[in-house]
C-alpha positions as CSV (number, residue, x, y, z in Angstrom):
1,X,-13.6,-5.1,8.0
2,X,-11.6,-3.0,6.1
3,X,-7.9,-4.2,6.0
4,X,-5.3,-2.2,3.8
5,X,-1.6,-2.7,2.8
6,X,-0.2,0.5,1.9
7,X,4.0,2.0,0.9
8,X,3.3,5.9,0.7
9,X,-0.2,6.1,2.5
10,X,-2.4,6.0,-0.8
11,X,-4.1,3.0,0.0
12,X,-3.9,4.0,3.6
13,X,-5.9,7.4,2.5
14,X,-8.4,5.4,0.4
15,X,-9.0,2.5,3.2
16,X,-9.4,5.0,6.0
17,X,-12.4,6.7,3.7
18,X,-13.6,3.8,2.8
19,X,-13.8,2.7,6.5
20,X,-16.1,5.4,7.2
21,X,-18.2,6.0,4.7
22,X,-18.9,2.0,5.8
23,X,-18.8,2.5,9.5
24,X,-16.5,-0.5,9.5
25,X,-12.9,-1.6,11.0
26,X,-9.7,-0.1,9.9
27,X,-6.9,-3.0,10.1
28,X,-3.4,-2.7,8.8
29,X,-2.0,-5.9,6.9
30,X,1.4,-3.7,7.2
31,X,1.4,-4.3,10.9
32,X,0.3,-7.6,10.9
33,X,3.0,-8.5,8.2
34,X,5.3,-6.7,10.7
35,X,4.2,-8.7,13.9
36,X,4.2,-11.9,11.8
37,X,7.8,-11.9,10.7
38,X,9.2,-10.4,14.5
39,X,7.3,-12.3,16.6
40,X,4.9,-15.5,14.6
41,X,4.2,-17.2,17.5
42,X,1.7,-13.9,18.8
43,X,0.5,-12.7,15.3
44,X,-2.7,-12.5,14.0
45,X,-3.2,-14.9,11.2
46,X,-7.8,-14.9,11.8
47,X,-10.0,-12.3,11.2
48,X,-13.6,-12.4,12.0
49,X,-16.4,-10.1,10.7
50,X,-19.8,-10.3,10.2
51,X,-19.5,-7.8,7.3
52,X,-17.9,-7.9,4.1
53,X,-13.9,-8.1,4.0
54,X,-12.8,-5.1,2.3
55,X,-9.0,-5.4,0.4
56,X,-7.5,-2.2,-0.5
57,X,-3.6,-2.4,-1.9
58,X,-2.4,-0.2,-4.3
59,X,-1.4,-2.1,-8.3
60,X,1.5,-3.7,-8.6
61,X,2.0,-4.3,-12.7
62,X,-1.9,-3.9,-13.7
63,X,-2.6,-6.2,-10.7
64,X,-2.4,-6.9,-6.8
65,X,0.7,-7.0,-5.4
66,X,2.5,-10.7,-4.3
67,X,2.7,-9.7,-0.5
68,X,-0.9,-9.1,-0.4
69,X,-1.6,-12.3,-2.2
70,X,0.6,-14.0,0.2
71,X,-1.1,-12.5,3.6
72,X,-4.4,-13.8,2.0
73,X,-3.6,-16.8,1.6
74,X,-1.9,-17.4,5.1
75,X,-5.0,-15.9,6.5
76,X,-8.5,-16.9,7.7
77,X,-11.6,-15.5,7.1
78,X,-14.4,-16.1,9.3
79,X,-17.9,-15.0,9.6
80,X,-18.5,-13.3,6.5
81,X,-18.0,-15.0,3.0
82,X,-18.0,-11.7,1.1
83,X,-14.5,-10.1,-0.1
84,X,-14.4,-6.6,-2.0
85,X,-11.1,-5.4,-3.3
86,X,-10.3,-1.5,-4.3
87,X,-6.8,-0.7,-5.6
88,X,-5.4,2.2,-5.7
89,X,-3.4,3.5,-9.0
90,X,-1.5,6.0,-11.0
91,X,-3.2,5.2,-14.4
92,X,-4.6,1.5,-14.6
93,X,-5.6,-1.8,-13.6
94,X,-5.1,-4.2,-16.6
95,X,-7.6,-7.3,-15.5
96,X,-6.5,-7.3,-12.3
97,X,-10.2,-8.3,-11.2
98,X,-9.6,-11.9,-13.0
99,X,-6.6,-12.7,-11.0
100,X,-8.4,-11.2,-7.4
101,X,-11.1,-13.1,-8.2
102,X,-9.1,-16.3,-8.6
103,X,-7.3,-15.5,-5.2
104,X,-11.0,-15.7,-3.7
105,X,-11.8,-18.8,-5.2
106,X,-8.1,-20.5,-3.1
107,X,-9.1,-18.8,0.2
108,X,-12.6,-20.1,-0.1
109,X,-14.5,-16.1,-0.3
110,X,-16.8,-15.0,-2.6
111,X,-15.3,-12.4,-5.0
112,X,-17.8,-9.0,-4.9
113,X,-15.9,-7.6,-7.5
114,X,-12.7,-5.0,-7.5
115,X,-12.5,-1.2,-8.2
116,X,-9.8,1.2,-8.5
117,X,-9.4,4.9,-7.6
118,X,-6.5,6.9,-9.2
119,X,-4.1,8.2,-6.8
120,X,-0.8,10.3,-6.7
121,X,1.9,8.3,-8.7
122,X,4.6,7.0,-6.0
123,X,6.5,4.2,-7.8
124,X,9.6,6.8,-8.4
125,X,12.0,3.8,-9.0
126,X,10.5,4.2,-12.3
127,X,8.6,7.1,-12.6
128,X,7.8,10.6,-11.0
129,X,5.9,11.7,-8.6
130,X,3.5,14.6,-9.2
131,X,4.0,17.7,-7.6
132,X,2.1,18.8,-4.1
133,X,-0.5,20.7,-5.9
134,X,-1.0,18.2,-8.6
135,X,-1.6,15.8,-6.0
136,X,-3.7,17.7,-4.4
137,X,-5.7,17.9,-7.4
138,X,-5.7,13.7,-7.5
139,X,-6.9,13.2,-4.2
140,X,-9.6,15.3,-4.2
141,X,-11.1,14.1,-7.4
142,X,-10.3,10.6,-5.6
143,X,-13.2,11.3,-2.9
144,X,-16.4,10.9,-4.6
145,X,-15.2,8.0,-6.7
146,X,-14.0,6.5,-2.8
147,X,-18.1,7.3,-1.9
148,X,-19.7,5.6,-4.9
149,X,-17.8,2.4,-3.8
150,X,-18.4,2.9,-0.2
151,X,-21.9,3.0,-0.7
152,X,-22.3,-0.1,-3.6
153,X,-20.3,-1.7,-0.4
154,X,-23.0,-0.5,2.1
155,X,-25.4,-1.7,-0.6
156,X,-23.8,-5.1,-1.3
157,X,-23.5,-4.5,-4.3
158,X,-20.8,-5.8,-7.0
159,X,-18.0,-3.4,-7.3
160,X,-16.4,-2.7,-10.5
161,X,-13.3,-0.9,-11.8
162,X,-13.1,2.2,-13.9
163,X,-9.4,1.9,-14.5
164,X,-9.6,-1.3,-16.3
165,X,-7.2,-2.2,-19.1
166,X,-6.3,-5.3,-21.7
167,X,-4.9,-8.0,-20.1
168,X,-1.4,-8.4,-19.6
169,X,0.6,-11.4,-20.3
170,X,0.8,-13.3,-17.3
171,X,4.7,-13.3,-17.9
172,X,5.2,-9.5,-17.8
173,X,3.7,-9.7,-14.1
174,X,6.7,-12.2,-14.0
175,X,8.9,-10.1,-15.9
176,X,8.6,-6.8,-13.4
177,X,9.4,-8.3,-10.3
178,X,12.3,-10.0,-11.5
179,X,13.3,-6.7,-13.0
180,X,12.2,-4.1,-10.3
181,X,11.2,-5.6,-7.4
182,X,13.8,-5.9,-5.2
183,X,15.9,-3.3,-3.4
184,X,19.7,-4.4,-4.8
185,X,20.0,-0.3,-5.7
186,X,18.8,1.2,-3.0
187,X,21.6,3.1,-0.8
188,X,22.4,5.3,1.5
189,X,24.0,9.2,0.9
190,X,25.7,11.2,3.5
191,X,23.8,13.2,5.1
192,X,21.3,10.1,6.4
193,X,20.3,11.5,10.4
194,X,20.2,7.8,11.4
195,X,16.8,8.5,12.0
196,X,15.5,4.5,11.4
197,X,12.0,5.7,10.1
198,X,12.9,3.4,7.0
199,X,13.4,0.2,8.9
200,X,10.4,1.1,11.6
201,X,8.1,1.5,8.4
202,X,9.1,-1.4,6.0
203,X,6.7,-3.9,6.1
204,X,8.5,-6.5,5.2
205,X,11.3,-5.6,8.4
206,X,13.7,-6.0,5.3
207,X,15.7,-2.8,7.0
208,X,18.2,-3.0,9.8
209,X,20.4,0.0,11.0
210,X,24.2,-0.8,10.8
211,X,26.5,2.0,12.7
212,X,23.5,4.3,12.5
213,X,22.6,4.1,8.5
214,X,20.0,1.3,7.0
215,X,21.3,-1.6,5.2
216,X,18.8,-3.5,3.0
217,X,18.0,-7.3,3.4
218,X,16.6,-8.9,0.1
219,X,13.0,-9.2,1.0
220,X,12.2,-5.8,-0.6
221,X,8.3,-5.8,-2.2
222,X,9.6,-2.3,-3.8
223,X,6.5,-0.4,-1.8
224,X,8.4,2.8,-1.7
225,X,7.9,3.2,2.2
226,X,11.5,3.9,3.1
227,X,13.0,6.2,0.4
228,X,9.6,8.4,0.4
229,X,9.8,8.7,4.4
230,X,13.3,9.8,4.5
231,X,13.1,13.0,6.2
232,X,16.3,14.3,4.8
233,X,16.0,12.6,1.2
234,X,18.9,10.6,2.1
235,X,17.9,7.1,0.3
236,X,18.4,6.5,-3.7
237,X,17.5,3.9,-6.2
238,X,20.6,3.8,-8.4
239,X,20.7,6.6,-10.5
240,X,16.6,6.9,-11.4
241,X,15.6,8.7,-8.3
242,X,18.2,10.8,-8.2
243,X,16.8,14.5,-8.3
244,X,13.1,13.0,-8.2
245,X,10.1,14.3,-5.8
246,X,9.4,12.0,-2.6
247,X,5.9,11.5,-2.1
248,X,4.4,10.4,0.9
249,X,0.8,10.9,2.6
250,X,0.2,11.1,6.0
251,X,-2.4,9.7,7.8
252,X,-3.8,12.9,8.6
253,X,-3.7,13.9,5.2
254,X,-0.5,16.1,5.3
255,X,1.9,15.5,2.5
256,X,6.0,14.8,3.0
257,X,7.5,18.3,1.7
258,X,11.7,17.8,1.1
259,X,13.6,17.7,3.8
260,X,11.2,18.6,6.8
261,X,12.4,18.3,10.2
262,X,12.0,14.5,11.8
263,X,9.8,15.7,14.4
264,X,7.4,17.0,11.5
265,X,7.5,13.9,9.6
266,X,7.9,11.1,12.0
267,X,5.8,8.1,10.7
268,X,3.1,6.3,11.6
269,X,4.0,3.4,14.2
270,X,1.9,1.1,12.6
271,X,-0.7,0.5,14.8
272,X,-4.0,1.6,13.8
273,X,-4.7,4.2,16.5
274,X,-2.4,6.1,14.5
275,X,-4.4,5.8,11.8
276,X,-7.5,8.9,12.0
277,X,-10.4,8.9,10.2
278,X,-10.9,11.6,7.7
């Protein structure tokens, strides 16, 4: 089972390649964070598989982000023992495999090791985004690493990351999402549609629509969803996205281009028969 969280469809891309090349289940965590917080009483909180649980989640400060931590833990693994995780990244990892490894060990799985796959940059509330072709460029030289994992998977084989780095201090993990994790910038310009793709697509259902324009709630986990869906560009970050390229990547492999029509960039619902294999 291959179960992804994913902000900008990066981890989405990798999971859905990863799923075939395996010939396994493609699960959301997104969704199932989704259905947990509107309606706990009906969500999914077991998963069962006979093969090896695979984690992808893009790197959140050289390591896996909180929320994904967090469904982990409030999760249960049965059948299989085994747990893989691939991250997704702009640049590296740090040791995020020692921390994984350590979430395996509280949730009871055997850690198979992590890898990482580098992947358009999308974290524009600090940095850029690269253009279309560059990304292009990115995901393409993403694929074969994607089938060297797929297969030590398929092999069960112990997984291990490319895009390794020193360790960080366990306080600058601490240090970032007190800092930038959180969405006390983000705001709304003018010419927002009143579309609601932001709030249908935040994870976290930290978006409600107030007189027709989104209104941000405090549980933020700073995945970039809303203000790189925006199909007019309408959402900023304070002053550091202003003027910056939105990246987003479609489950069919289409990216976001600046202010496309809604019915052209309409997102994913969420549920995984939206999701096609590549």
């Amino acid at each position: 089972m291959v179960l992804y969280f994913s902000g900008t469809g990066n981890s989405r891309f990798a999971a859905q390649q990863l799923a075939g090349l395996v010939d396994d289940e493609l699960v959301s965590i997104n969704r199932h964070l989704r259905q947990r917080i509107l309606d706990p009483y009906n969500a999914q909180y077991a998963f069962e598989s006979d093969r090896p649980f695979v984690i992808v989640c893009p790197t959140y400060c050289w390591n896996i982000p909180r929320v994904v931590e967090t469904f982990l833990k409030e999760s249960r693994f049965l059948g299989s023992r085994r747990m893989y995780f691939v991250l997704t990244c702009g640049s590296g990892t740090g040791k995020a495999a020692e921390h994984a490894r350590e979430v395996c060990r509280e949730i009871s799985m055997d850690f198979c090791g992590l890898a990482s796959v580098r992947m358009p940059e999308n974290f524009i509330t600090l940095f850029r985004a690269p253009e279309a072709d560059e990304a292009v460029g990115i995901i393409r030289a993403a694929m074969p690493q994607l089938e060297v994992i797929g297969n030590q998977i398929l092999s069960d084989r112990t997984i291990t990351d490319s895009y390794a780095g020193p360790a960080m201090p366990f306080f600058v993990y601490r240090f970032f999402y007190r800092l930038f994790v959180h969405d006390k910038r983000f705001y709304v310009k003018e010419n927002c549609i009143g579309c609601a793709a932001c709030a249908k697509l935040c994870p976290l259902v930290n978006i409600t629509m107030e007189d027709g324009h989104p209104v941000w709630n405090g549980r933020c986990t700073q995945c970039q969803s809303c203000i790189a869906v925006c199909p007019v560009d309408a959402i900023e970050f304070g002053h550091r996205t202003r003027k910056k390229r939105r990246y987003y990547l479609f489950a069919d492999g289409r990216q976001k281009f600046p202010r496309e029509s809604r019915s052209e960039t309409e997102p994913p619902s969420g549920d995984d028969s939206d999701v096609k294999k590549m």
